[in-house]
N, C-alpha and C positions, 0 to 999 in steps of 0.2 A: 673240245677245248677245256682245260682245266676251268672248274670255277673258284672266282677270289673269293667269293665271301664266306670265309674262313677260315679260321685258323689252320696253317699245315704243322701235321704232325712229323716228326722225325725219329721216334722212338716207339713206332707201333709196334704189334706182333708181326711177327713171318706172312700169317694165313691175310690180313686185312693189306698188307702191303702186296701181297699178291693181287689180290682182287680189286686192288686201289682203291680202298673205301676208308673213310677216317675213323683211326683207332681210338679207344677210350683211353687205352693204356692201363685197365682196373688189373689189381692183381692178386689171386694168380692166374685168373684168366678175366680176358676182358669181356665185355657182354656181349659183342657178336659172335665169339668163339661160344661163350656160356651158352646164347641164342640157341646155334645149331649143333652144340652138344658135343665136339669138335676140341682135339691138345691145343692148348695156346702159347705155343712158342717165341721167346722173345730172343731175339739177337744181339751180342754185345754194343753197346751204342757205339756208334763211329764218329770219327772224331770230324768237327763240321770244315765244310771245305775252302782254305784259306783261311782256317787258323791261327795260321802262323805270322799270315801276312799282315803288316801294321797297320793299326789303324787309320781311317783316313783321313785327310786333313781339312779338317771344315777350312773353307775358303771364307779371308776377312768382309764382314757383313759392309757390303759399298753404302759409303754415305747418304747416299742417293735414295736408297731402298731402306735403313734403316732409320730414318730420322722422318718415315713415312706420319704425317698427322692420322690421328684418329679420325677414324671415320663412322658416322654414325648408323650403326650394324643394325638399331632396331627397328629403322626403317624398314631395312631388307626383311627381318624377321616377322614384322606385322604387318605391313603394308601391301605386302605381293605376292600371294598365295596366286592368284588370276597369272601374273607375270612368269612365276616362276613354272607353272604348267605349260605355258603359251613357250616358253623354253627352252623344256625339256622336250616338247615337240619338236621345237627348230631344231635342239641336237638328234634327232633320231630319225627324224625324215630327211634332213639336209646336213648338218657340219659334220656329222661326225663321219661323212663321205664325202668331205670337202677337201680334205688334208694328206689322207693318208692310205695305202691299200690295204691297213686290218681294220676294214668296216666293220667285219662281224665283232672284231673285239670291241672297237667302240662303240659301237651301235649296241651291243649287250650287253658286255660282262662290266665295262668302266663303270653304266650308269648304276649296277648292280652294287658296286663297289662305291658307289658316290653315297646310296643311301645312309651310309653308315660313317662315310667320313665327309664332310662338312669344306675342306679345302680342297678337296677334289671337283664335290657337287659347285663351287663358287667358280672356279676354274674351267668348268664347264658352258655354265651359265653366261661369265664374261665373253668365251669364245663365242656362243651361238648369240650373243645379243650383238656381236659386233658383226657377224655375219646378217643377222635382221637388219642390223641401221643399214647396213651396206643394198637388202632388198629395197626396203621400203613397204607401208601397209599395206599396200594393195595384192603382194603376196598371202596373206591370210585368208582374202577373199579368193583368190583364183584357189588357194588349195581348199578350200571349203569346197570350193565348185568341180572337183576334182581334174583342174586343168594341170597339175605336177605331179597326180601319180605315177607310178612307174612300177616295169617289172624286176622284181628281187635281184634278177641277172643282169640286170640295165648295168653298163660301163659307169663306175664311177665318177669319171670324167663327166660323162654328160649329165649325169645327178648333181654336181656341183656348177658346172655352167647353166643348170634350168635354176637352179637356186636363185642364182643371181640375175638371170636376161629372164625371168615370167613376168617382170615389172620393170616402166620407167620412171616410175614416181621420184621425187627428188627425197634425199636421205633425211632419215629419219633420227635427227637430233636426239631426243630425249632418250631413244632403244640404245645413240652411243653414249652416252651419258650413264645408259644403265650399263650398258657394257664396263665403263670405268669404274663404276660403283662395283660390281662384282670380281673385279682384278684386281681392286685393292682392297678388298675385305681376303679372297686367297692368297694374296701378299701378306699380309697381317696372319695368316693360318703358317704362309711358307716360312717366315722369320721364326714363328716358334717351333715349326719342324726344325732348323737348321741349328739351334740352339737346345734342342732336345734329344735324348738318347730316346729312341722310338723305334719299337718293334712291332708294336702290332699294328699300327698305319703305314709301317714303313712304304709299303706299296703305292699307298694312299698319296703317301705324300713326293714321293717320286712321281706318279705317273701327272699330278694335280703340276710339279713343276714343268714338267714335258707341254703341259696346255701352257702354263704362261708364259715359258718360254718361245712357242708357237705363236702368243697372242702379241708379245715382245715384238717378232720379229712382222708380224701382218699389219701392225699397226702404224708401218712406215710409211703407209702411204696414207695416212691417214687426213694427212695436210689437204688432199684432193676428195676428202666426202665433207670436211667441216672445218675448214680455215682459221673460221674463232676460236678455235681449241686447241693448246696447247697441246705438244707430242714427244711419242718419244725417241731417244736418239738410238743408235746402234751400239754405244756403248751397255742398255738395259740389255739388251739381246746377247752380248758377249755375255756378262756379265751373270745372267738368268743360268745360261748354259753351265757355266763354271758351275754353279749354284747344282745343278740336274745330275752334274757328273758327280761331286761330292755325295747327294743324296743318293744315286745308282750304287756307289761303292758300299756306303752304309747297309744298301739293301740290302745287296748281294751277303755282306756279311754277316745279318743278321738274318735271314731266313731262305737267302738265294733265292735265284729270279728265273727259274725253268718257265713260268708261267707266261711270262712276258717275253722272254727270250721266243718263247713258241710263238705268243703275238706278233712279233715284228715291231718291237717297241725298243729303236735303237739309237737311245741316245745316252752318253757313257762312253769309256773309252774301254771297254771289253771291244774283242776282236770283233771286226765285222766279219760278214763270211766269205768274203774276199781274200781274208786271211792275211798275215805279214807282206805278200807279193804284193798288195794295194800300194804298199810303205815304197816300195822299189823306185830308182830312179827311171827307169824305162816305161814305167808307166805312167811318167808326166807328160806323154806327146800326148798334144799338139802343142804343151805349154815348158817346155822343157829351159826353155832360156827365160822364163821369171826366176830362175836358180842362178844362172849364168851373167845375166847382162849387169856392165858394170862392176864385177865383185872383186875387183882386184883392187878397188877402190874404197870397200865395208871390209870394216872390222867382224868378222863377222866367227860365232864362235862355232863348234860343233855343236853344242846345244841347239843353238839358233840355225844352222844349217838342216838337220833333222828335222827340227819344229817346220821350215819353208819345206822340205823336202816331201813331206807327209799332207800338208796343206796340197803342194800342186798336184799331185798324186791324188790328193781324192779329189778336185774340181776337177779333175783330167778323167777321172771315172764316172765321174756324173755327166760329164762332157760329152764322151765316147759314147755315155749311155743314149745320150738326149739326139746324138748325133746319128747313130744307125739304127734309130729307134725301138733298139732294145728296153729302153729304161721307161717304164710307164712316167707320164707328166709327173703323177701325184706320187709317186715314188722319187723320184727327181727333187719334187717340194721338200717331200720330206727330209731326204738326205741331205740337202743346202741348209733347211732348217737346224738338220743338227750337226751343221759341220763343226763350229765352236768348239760341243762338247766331247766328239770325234777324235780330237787335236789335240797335241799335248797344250799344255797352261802359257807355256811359250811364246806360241802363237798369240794369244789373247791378249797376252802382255804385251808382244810386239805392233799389235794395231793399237794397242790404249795411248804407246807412245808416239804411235803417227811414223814407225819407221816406214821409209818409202818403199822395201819392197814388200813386209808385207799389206800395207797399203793397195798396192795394185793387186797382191793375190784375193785379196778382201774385194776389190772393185771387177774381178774375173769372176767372181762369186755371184755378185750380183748381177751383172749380163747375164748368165745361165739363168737366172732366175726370169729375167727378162724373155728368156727363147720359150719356154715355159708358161709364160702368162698366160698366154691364147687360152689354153686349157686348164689352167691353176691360177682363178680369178684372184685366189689374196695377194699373187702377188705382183699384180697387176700396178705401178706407178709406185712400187718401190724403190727404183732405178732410176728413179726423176726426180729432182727438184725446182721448184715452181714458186718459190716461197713471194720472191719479188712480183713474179706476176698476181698469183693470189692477195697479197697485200693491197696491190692496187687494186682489182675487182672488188675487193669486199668495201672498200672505201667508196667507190662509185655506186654497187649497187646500195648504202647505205641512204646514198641520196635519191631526188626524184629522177632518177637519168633513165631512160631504154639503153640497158649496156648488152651487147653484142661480145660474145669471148671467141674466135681463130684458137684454134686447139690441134694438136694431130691426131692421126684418127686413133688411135689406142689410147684417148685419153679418156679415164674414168669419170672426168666432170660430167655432168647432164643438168639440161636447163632445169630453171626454177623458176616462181612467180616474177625474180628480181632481176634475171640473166638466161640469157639466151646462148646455147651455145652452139659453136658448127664445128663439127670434127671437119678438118680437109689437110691436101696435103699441102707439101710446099710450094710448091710448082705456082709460076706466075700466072699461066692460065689459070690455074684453081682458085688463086686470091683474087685476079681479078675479074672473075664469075664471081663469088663470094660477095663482093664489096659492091655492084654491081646491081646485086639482088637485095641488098640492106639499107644500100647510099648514107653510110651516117658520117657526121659532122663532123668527125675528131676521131682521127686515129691514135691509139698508143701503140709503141712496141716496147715490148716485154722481153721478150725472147733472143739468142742468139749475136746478143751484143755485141762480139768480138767480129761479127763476121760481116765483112763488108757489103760483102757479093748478097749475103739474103738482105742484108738491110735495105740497099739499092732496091732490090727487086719488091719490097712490098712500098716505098718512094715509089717508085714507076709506076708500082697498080695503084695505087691512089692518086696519083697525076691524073691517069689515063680512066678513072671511074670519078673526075673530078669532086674528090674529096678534099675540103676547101683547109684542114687544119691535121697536121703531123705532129705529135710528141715521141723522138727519137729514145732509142733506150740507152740512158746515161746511169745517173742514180748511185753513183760512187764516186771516185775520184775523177778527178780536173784531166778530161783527155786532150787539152789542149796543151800540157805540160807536155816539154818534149823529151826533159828527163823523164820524166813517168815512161812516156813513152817507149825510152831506150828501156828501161829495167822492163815492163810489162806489156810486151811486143800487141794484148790483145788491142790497150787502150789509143795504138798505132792504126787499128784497123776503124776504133772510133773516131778517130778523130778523123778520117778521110769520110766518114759515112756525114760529118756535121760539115765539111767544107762544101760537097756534091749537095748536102740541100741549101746551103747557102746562093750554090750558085742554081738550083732548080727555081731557088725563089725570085731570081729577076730574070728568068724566062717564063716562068708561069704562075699561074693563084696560088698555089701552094703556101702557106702560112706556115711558119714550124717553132719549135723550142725545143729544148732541151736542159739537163738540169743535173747539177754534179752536187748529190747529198752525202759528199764523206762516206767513211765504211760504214759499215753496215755490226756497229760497236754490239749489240746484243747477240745475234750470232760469231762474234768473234771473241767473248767471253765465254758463252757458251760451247765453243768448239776446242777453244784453248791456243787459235791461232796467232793471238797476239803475245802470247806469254803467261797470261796468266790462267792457272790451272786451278778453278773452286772447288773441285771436288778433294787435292791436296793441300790445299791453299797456302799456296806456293808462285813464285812470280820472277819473271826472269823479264829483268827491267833493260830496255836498249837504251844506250846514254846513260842523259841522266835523271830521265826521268821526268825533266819540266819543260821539256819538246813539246809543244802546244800543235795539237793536230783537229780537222772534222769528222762529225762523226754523227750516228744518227741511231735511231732505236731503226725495228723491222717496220714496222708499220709506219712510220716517217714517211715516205716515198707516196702511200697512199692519203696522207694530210695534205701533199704538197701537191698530189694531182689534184685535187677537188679544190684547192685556192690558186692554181693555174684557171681552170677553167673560169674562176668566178674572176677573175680580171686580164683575163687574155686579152686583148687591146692595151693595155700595160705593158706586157714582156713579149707578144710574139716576135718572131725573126731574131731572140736576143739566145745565146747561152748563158743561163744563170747558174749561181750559187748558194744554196738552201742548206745549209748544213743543220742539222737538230741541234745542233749545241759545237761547241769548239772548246776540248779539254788539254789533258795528259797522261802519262801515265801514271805520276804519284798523285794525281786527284782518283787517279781510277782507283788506284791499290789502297788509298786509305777508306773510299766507300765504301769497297769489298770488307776492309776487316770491318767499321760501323756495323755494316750489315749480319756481318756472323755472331755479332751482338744482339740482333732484336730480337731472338728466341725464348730471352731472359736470359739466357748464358752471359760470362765474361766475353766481353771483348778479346777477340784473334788475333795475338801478331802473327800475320804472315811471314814465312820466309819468301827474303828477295835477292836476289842475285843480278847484277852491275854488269853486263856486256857493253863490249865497245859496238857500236852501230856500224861502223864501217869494216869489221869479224863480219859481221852479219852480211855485209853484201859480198864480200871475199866467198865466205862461206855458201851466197846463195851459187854465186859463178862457177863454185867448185861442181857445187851437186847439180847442174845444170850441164858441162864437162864429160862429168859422171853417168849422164842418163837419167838423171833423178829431175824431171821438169816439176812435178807438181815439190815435192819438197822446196823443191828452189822456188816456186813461188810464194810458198809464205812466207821464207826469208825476205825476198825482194817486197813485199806487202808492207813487212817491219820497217824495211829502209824506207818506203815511201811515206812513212806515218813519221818516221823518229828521228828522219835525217836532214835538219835543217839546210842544207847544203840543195835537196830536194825544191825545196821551195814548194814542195804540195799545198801547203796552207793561206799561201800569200793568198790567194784569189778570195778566198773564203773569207779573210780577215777583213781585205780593202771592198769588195763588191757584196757582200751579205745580202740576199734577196729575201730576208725572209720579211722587214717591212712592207718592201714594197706587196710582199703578198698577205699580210693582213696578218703573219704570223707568230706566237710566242713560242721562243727558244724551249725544245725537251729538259728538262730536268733530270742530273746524272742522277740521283737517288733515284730515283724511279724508274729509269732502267734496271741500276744495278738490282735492286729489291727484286723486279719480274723475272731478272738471269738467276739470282737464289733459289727463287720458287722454281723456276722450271729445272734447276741442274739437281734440288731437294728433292723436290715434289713433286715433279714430271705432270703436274697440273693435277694432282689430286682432288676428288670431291672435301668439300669445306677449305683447302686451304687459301681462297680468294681468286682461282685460274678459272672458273666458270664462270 
């Protein structure tokens, strides 16, 4: 295999390019010809390849990534000589056969290639220390003891699964912490790649964005190894990628990319070797109607028909791959990892604006990723979100509780000093063996809200394992609202699950509550589902704006369980009302600009745009008609927040529970400020998210 470390020539002699050895280019002969005494012929220089072709177009540095705080590097550079060894072992015995099937290039030539460039080696580093957090320390001792060696030919697959399953130790904080330390210091290198004309790292800094865009996308399940830490969303991962392709084109231009082409290092939208037939519409079976369904109904242009067209087509090929087991796991990884950058620009744009279809080809994306887990641990409970139940646990275990966590069984959580966990499955016999074997005091559900039929079924195992106290999963809006109900058919299926423990409670012990905390206001800034977009800061207002609704930060849910338990003889058998606060939307939109003030900058006017709120429910009916259910449901979320006619808010206003639980109302500033940081800062070292 080619080695990088070094400059390639392009205007050698004849004799040195035959023998492929690097030319000096002295003249009139250069000194290997001079050497062995030998004519030293030079060839008219040709002219370099794609030439002609225009430059390419650096892609606009996202807010997000470039308004990154400093971070303080001289930590990294004096502090962790011992770490950064301990490191670059993890990459060479373990990551760098975790990801991908050119181990030999990573495993050799990259780290060869890192000594010399600094955003490569950092880029490195952050991946194998996220992989360590993910071990736990008790991996260092088994490899000391040589319980993880292995032979050279050992299946990559099972070198990355011993990676991970040699140890059950609980995760190790401070390795993901350094993890983050080392992926925003190569953020801070990649910013000044993408702003600089650079040929002689160009590799360097291409191959360094391939790792963080990798580290981007594995770190979505991040939420499931350390809950007090802020994450990042899908939009970094899109967004990296764009970032990867730009720097691929640069490459190619500026010294072409035989080297890495030979590695299997394919990310870019150079041809795979599938060739144009990948593009074809016949090779989107099994998924050929994500093109189809609905479309008489989108506007939809040939741009945008090309851009879906080329998406299903390649998920359809990693599909097919994963499906006749053609497609190695970590080959599979890989190609999902770099579908983004794959794709044309199109696509990207069309998931930033939340279009619904390609929305679902995005959400087809990550199943495949899901079939894969088994044997491609990163990407294991990236296809899950858990956030509400996490919330609560971390709030429980903060107290003196023995807390118990019901999980399925492919969940990455594992017990700690503080929490106990059971993988099992759903099945009623299983819960109630489970509950059975633990007998505790107080059940929560977390999970599967919508669904009637489970909710009953873990009520009956705790009837029948006489567990004396039930908290139903509500934690949103009022499911006793029958309007709600019609627009949001799930909080129909809540509401029958509160009436059957109503009446479970005067045929047996059973105690219960239940408890409606408004949306869930910080992920719904943060996602953009309500209208307003911080990363444009821009704001599409329903009404008029001074629709007074409840609303709560993430962590709310877990305040309000832990002042349940401390006065339960107060509220049980009750459905309550706890809202974090009760606002609008022009209190929201004038925090948001305050906010884009405290950097020391001027003060932001946002742009706002005036919708009729009753467009909006039209509109959700339409796209629901259409085929488009989750689209329609953020519309119908809007109506439920902004349409006074709704009445969602009355309960909230006349019944407020949060005296009676001992509690002081959230503060909108202090939301909105922590939505900043994380949509800024993605919880950066120093910026206050640790």
């Amino acid at each position: 295999m080619p080695r990088l470390n070094h400059k390639k020539t392009r205007d050698g002699c004849r004799r040195c390019k035959a023998r492929k050895v690097k030319c000096d280019e002295g003249k009139p002969r250069c000194s290997a010809c001079a050497r062995h005494n030998v004519p030293c012929e030079y060839l008219p220089p040709a002219p370099r390849a794609r030439s002609d072709a225009p430059a390419p177009s650096r892609p606009a540095m996202d807010p997000a990534i470039s308004s990154l705080p400093s971070v303080d590097f001289d930590k990294l550079n004096n502090l962790y000589p011992q770490l950064e060894l301990r490191l670059m072992h993890q990459w060479t015995a373990h990551t760098s056969q975790s990801f991908s099937l050119s181990v030999d290039f990573w495993r050799y030539e990259a780290p060869l290639l890192a000594m010399n460039h600094r955003v490569l080696l950092d880029a490195m580093f952050g991946l194998a220390a996220l992989q360590s957090s993910r071990q736990g320390p008790t991996t260092y001792r088994r490899m000391a003891n040589g319980d993880t060696t292995r032979d050279s030919h050992q299946d990559p697959t099972t070198v990355a699964r011993l990676g991970y399953e040699s140890n059950m130790d609980p995760v190790n904080r401070d390795t993901l912490l350094d993890a983050r330390m080392y992926w925003h210091r190569a953020m801070s290198e990649h910013q000044t790649a993408l702003s600089a004309q650079f040929k002689e790292n160009s590799d360097a800094a291409y191959l360094g964005s391939v790792l963080m865009t990798l580290h981007a996308l594995f770190v979505l399940s991040e939420l499931q190894h350390d809950p007090a830490l802020q994450i990042q969303d899908v939009a970094t991962w899109l967004r990296l990628s764009e970032e990867t392709n730009y720097l691929n084109d640069v490459r190619m231009q500026a010294v072409g990319g035989e080297a890495l082409d030979i590695a299997g290092i394919q990310f870019g939208r150079s041809a795979l070797t599938e060739g144009d037939q990948q593009f074809q519409q016949d090779q989107g079976q099994p998924f050929t109607s994500l093109l189809t369904f609905a479309e008489d109904y989108e506007a939809m242009t040939p741009t945008d028909r090309s851009a879906y067209q080329q998406a299903v087509a390649y998920i359809s090929l990693v599909y097919n791959g994963i499906n006749d087991a053609s497609m190695h796991p970590l080959e599979a990884c890989y190609r999902l990892a770099a579908m983004p950058s794959r794709l044309p620009k199109r696509f990207t744009e069309q998931v930033e604006m939340r279009t619904p279809r390609a929305m679902v080809i995005l959400a087809h994306a990550f199943a495949l990723m899901r079939l894969v887990s088994e044997d491609v641990l990163w990407l294991r409970g990236i296809a899950e979100d858990n956030r509400l139940s996490t919330n609560i646990v971390t709030a429980l275990t903060s107290s003196d509780l023995e807390v118990h966590l019901a999980t399925h069984t492919q969940s990455l959580t594992e017990s700690t000093s503080t929490l106990t966990v059971h993988k099992t499955d759903s099945m009623s016999s299983a819960l109630t063996s489970l509950f059975q074997s633990i007998q505790p005091e107080i059940l929560f559900s977390t999970q599967s809200a919508g669904s009637h039929n489970y909710q009953k079924s873990l009520i009956d195992a705790a009837i029948a394992t006489s567990i004396p106290r039930f908290i139903a999963a509500e934690w949103s809006h009022d499911s006793s609202n029958e309007v709600i109900q019609d627009l949001l058919p799930p909080y129909k299926e809540r509401a029958r699950v509160i009436t059957y423990l109503r009446e479970q409670a005067q045929i047996s012990k059973i105690e219960w509550t239940a408890v409606a905390t408004g949306c869930d206001l910080e992920r719904a800034l943060v996602s953009g589902n309500l209208g307003f977009d911080v990363k444009w800061q821009s704001a599409t207002v329903h009404g008029n704006g001074a629709e007074m609704f409840a609303a709560s930060s993430s962590a709310w849910p877990g305040t309000v369980a832990i002042a349940m338990l401390k006065q339960w003889n107060e509220i049980k058998n009750e459905y309550l009302y706890v809202p974090g606060m009760l606002t609008n939307a022009n209190e929201i939109l004038d925090m948001l600009q305050s906010s884009d003030g405290e950097d020391g900058g001027m003060r932001q006017k946002w742009e706002a745009d005036h919708v009729d709120v009753k467009e909006s429910r039209r509109e959700a009916d339409s796209r629901m008609e259409r085929g488009f259910p989750d689209a329609a449901m953020f519309l119908m979320e809007r109506a439920v927040l902004f349409d006074e006619e709704v009445g969602a808010v009355k309960q909230f206003q006349d019944n407020d529970g949060k005296q009676r639980l001992r509690l002081q109302a959230e503060r909108l500033e202090v939301l909105v400020r922590n939505v900043m940081l994380e949509v800024k800062h993605h919880g950066n070292g120093g910026c206050g998210c640790d």
